[in-house]
Structure formats: C-alpha cells, structure tokens
C-alpha positions in Angstrom: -31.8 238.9 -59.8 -33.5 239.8 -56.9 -37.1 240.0 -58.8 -36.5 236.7 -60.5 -34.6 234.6 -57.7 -38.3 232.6 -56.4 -38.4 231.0 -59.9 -34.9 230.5 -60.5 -34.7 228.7 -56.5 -37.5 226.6 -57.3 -35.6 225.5 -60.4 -32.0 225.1 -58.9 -33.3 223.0 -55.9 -35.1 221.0 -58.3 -31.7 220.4 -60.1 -32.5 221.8 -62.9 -30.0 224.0 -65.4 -31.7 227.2 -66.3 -30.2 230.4 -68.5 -30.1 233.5 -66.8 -28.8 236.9 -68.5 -28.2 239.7 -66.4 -27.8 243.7 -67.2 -24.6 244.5 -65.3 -23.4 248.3 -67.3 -26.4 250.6 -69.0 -25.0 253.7 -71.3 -28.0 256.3 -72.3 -31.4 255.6 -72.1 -31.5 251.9 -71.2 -35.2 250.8 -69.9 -33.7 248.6 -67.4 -31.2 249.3 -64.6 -27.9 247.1 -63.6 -29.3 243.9 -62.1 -32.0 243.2 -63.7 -32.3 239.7 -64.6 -33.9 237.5 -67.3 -34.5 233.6 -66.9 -34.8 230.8 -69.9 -36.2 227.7 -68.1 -35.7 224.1 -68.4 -38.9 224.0 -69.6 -37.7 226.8 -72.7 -40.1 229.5 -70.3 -38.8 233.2 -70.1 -39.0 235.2 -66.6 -38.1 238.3 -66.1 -36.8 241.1 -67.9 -33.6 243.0 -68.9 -34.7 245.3 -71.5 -38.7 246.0 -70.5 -39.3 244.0 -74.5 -36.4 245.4 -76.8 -34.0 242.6 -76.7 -35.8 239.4 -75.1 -35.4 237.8 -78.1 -32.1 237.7 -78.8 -31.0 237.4 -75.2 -33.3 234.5 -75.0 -31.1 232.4 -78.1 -28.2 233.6 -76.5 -28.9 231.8 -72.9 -30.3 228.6 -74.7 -26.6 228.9 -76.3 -25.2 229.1 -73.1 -26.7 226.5 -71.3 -25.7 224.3 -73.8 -21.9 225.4 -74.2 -21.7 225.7 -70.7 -19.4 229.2 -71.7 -20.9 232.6 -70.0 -20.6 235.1 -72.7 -21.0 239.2 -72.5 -23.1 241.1 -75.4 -23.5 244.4 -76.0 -26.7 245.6 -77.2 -27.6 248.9 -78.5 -27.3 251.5 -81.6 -23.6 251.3 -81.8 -24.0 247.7 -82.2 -24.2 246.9 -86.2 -27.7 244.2 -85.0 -29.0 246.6 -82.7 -32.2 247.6 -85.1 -32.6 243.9 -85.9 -33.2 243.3 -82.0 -35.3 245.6 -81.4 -33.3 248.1 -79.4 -34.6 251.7 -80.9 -34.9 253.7 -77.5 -31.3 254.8 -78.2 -30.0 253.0 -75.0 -27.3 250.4 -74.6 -27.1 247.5 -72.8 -24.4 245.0 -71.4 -25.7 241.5 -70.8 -24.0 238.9 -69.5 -25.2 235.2 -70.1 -24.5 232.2 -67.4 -25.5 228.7 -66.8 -26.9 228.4 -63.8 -27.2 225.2 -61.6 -25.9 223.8 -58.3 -23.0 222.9 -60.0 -22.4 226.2 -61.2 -23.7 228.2 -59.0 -24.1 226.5 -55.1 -23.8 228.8 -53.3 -27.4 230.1 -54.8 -29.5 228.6 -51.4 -27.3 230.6 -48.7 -27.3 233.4 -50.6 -31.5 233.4 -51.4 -31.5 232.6 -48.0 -29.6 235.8 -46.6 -31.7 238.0 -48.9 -35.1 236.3 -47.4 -33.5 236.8 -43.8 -32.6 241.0 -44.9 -29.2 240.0 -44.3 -26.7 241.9 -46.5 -24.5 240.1 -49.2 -22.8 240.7 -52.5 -22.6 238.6 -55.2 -19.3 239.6 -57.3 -18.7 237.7 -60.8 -15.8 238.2 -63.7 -17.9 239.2 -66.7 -15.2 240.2 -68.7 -11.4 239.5 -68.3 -8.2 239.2 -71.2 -8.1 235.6 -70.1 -11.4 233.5 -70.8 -10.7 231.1 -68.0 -11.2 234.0 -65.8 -14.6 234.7 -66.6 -17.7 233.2 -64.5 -15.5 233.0 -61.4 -17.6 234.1 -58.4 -16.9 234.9 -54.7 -20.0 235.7 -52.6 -18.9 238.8 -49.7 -20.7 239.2 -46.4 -19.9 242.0 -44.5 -19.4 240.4 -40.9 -18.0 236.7 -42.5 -15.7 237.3 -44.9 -15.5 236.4 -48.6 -16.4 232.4 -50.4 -14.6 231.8 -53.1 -11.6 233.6 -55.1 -11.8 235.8 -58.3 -8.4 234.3 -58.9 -5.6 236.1 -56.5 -5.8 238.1 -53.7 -4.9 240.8 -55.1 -8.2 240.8 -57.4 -10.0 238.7 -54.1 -9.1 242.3 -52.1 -9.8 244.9 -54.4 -13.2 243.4 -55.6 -14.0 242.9 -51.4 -13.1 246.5 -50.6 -15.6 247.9 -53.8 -18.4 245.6 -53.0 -18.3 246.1 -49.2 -18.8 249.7 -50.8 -21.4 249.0 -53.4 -23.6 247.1 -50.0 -23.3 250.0 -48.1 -24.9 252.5 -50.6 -27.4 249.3 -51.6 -26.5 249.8 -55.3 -25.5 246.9 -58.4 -22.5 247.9 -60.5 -19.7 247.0 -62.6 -15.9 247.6 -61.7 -13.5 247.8 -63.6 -9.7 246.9 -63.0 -6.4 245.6 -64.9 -6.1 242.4 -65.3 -4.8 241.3 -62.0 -7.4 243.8 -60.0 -4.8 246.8 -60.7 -6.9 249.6 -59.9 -5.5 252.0 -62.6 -6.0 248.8 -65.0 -8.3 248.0 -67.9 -9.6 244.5 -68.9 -11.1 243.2 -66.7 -14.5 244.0 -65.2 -16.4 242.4 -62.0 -20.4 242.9 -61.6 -21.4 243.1 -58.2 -25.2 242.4 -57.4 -25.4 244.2 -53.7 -28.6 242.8 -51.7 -28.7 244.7 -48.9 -32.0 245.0 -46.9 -34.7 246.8 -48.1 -34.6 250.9 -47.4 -36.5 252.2 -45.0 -39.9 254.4 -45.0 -40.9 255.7 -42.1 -44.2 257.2 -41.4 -44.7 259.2 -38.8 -48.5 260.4 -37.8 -51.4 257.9 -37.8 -53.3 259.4 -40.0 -55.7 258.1 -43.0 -52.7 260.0 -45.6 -50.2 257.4 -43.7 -52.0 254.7 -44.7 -51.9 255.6 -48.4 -48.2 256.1 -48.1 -47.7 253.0 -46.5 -48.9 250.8 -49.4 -47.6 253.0 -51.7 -44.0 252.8 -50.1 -44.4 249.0 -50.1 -45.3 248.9 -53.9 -41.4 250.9 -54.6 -40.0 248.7 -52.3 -39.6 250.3 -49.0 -40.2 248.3 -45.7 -42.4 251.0 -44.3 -42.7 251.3 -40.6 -45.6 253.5 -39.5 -45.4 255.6 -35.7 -47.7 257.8 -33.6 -47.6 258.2 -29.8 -51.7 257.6 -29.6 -52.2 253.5 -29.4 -55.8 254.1 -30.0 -54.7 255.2 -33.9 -51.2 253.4 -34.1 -53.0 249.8 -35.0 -52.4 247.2 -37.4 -56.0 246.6 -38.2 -55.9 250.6 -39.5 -52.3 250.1 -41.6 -52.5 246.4 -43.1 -49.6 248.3 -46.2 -47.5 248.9 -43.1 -44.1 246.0 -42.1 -44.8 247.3 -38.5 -46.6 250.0 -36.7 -45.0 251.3 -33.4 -46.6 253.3 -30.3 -44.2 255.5 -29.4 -43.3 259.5 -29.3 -42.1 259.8 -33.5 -38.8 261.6 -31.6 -38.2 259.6 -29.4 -38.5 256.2 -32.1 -36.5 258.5 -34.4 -33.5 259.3 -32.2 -33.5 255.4 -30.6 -33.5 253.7 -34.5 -30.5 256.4 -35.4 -28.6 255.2 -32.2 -29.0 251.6 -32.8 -27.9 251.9 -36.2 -30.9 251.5 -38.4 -30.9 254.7 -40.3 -29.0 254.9 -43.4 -28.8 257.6 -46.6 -31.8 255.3 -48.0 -34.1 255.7 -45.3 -37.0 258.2 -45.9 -38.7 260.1 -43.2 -42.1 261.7 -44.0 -43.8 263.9 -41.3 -47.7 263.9 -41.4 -49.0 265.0 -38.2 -49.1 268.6 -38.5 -49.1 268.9 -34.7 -45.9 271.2 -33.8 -46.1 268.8 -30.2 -45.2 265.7 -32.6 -43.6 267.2 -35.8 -41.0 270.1 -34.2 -39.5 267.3 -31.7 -39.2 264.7 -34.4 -37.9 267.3 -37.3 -35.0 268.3 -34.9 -33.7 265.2 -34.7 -34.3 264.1 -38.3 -32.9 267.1 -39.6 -29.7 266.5 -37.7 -29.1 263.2 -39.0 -25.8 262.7 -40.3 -27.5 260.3 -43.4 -30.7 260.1 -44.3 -32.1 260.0 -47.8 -35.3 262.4 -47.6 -37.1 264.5 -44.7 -40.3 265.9 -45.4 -43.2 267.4 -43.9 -47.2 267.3 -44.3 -49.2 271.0 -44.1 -50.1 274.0 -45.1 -47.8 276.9 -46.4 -49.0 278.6 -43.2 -48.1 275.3 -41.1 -45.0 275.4 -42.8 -44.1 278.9 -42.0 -44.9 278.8 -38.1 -42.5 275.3 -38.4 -39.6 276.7 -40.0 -40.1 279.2 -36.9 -40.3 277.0 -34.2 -37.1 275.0 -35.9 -35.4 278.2 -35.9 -36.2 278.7 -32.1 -35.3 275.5 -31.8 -31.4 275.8 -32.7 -31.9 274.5 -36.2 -29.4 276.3 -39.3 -30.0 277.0 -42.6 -28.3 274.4 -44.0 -30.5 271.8 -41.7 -33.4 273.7 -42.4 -32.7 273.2 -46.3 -33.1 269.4 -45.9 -36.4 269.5 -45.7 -39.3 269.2 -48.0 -42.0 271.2 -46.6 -44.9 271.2 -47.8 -44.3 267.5 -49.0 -44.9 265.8 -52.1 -45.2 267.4 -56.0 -47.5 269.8 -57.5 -50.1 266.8 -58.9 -52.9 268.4 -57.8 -53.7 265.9 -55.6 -56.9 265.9 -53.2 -57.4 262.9 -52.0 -55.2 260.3 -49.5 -54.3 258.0 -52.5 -52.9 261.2 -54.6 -51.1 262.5 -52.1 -49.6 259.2 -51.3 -48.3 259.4 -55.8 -47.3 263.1 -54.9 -44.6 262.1 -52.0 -43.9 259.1 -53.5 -42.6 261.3 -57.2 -40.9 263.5 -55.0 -38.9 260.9 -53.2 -38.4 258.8 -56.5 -37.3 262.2 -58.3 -34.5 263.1 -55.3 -33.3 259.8 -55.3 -32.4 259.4 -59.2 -32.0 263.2 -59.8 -35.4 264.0 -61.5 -37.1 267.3 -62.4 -40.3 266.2 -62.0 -41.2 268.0 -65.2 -43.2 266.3 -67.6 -41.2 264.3 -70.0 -42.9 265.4 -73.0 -41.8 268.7 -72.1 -37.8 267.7 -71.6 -35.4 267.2 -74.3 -32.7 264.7 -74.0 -32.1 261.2 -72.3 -35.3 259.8 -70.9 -33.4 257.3 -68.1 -30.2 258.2 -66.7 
C-alpha cells in the first residue's frame, strides 16, 4: 500500500470510494511481493500494481465489483487456478489478492495511519482476509507498538494473537499473512489475517566522504534506504557534496557507530558500508560494527591487499573468526565495475542478494524459480 497510499489519501480525503486489491500470500515465482497494492479510482483510473501486468485486468473487474457490493472478496490467481492462462498469469507464480472498498467509512482510520508512515513512526495494519464466517472478513485493527491496538478482529483471543504476530512482523519490517483457527487458535486453520507492517525505512550508512559514497547514497535512496552519510573531516562531510544523502554527519565513523547502536537506531535492516580505506577510520569503526548484536550487512571498500592488512589489524584487534566472517571485504559483486556509479550497482547487488538469499549468478544460467 505504501507505494500507492499518496493517490489513494488524496482520494479518501476527497470522500471518494476507490477499489484497492492487495497481494497479501505469493507461492512460486510471483512478480510482486506481499503488500503490493493496486487502486481502481473513482474516476475508473488504475494505480499501482500487484502482478508487474499479468493479472491487472482481472483484478481491475473484480475491485469495480467490489466497490459496488460493498463485500471484500479473496482470489487466487495462478496455474493451479482453471482461469489462470485466460488472465494472463504464465510466469508459473501464484497470487492471493484480496479486494476491499475503501473509503472513510470503511476505512478511517486511513489519515492517522498515512500520517504515522509520513512521520517514520511504526504501525501495522492487520485485516481478516479470509475466515469460515463471512461476517468476519474486512474487520481491521490498526497496532502501534507504544499505544496499543484500534479496533477488534472480533475477540480477544484473535485481538491478542494477531497483536503478538504483528508486533513481530514490525520488528523484522516485513508484510505477511497468518494463519489461525477460527477463533485465533494458533494450531487452527480458517482463518487468515494480513498484516501490512510500516515500519521506518532501513538504514544505509555510509561511512567515508568520498566521491564512491556519493554514488551509493543515491543508489541506496532509489532501494529505499534512508541513507546517512559520515566522515570525521567537515571540509568533505557536506551536504552540497551528497544532495542523495537523508543526512550527512561530522563525526569519528566509530564513534557515530557505537552512539546510534546505544541509542537504539541499529536494527538487522540497517547496512553499514566502509569506504575510507584508511585503517585510522575503517579498523576503529569495523570493531564495533562487527560486534553488533543485529545488523543486516558489514562491508568494506579496498584492495585484496587492503583487505589482508585489515583482517590483520581486526585480528590484533581482539576480533574472532566468526566476527571476522560478517564481513564483506572487498565489497560489492564481481560486475566489473570501474567507475563510482558501478561500484555504487556492485554493493547495492550484493546487499539486495544477502537480504533475499541470492546467488548473484546470472539468471539465464540458473534453473528453477526466478522470485522466491
């Protein structure tokens, strides 16, 4: 919803009714991940995507549907599914979509929410998409993590489980689907609860100010990342020289590092890449990176032969083997890259590839499931 939510705020204040259908389970090698979203306007417009082209179409005649019955359904699309050819569906991926009306009478609670995810404050957004009893589905509660839950699922017993999983869900930043009996029986089947988690944007930090940090500043913006670029030298650390960056910070990279982990802004999403080659900046900041208890990647910028007097100096240092292991050194993928903006794609595959599991082989050389 997150990539759609402008369009579909402008219409909901306006007090308009819009369509919206919404990937909340993938199976095989769906295009699109849980979350995304697709809108059919007042105005009979289409925004956003939940198949990347494959099923529009048919998702599109199914929200018109619902906006005029006013009753959310769930459809599976996909090979299994006797109309998935005739939709267009021929990746070999399958889809769950669930269809809602959406307006402030359905949905009010849509302006606090858009308004937490502009602030970067967490919340989860958990909705029955399926359930033995039709009544249930389309019931919504809207979790915070330090206010509590709005709305009821329908008990408490389903109102705690679903709380408990979401809370979870924010935490690791991820959408998904759960799954419980009826009456949120955790052993249960029947009835199943999509959860769209906004928590605040991972973190990239950059640390050397360097013309290669610049590159991997906008590059880390385009994925997503709010990308905070440090060096102790003001004369290089400058806004003017890093317009991709959220912030740029004059500080010692270790001393940044070790103050962002105590105040609790370091989580297993936040990436750290190293690109100062300077073992007075890197070895200070790598020991306490590497030391984390979560962070998502580590990596460093340099030569083999920079490398190898690093791992040295880490060694010296007190580091272990298994700290030393966390760390990509040299960073990035073997793209052959010579210039700024290339290295910027080669650490930007590498980090994309450790977060979903990737070889970083070519595709055409790989057999099996494209997406995951």
């Amino acid at each position: 919803m997150r990539e759609v939510l402008p369009q579909l705020l402008a219409w909901w204040e306006a007090g308009e009714t819009v369509g919206m259908g919404t990937v909340v389970a993938t199976f095989r090698s769906a295009p699109r991940p849980p979350g995304a979203s697709m809108l059919v306007g007042p105005d009979a417009s289409a925004v956003g995507s939940v198949s990347g082209g494959c099923v529009e179409g048919a998702v599109y005649d199914l929200a018109q549907e619902v906006v005029g019955s006013g009753t959310p359904q769930l459809h599976r699309y996909g090979v299994s599914d006797d109309d998935a050819f005739a939709v267009g569906l021929t990746c070999g991926g399958i889809l769950d979509v669930y269809v809602e009306k959406v307006s402030r009478e359905t949905f009010p609670e849509l302006g606090e929410i858009a308004g937490d995810i502009d602030a970067g404050r967490p919340v989860a957004v958990a909705t029955i998409v399926e359930h033995p009893d039709p009544s249930y589905v389309g019931r919504r509660t809207v979790i915070r993590p330090d206010a509590g839950v709005v709305g009821s699922l329908g008990s408490a017993r389903i109102d705690d489980a679903v709380r408990d999983d979401a809370l979870g869900l924010l935490a690791a930043g991820h959408h998904g689907t759960l799954s419980y009996g009826p009456d949120g029986e955790r052993r249960g089947e029947g009835m199943r609860v999509f959860v769209w988690a906004f928590a605040p944007a991972p973190r990239l930090l950059v640390f050397g100010a360097i013309d290669f940090a610049a590159a991997v500043a906008r590059v880390g913006g385009f994925l997503g990342y709010r990308v905070t670029v440090c060096d102790a030298r003001p004369v290089f650390a400058t806004t003017s020289r890093f317009p991709g960056a959220d912030e740029v910070v004059v500080e010692w990279p270790h001393r940044y590092l070790a103050a962002e982990q105590e105040a609790g802004r370091i989580d297993r999403r936040t990436v750290v890449t190293v690109l100062t080659h300077d073992p007075k900046f890197d070895v200070p900041l790598l020991e306490v990176a590497l030391r984390l208890p979560e962070v998502g990647y580590v990596g460093a910028m340099g030569s083999r032969r920079t490398h190898d007097d690093r791992m040295e100096r880490l060694r010296e240092a007190g580091l272990d083997d298994d700290e030393l292991a966390r760390l990509h050194s040299p960073i990035g993928l073997d793209l052959g890259a010579r210039t700024p903006e290339e290295t910027a794609i080669s650490i930007a595959a590498e980090i994309v590839a450790g977060r979903w599991g990737g070889s970083g082989e070519p595709l055409g050389e790989r057999a099996g499931r494209i997406h995951g």
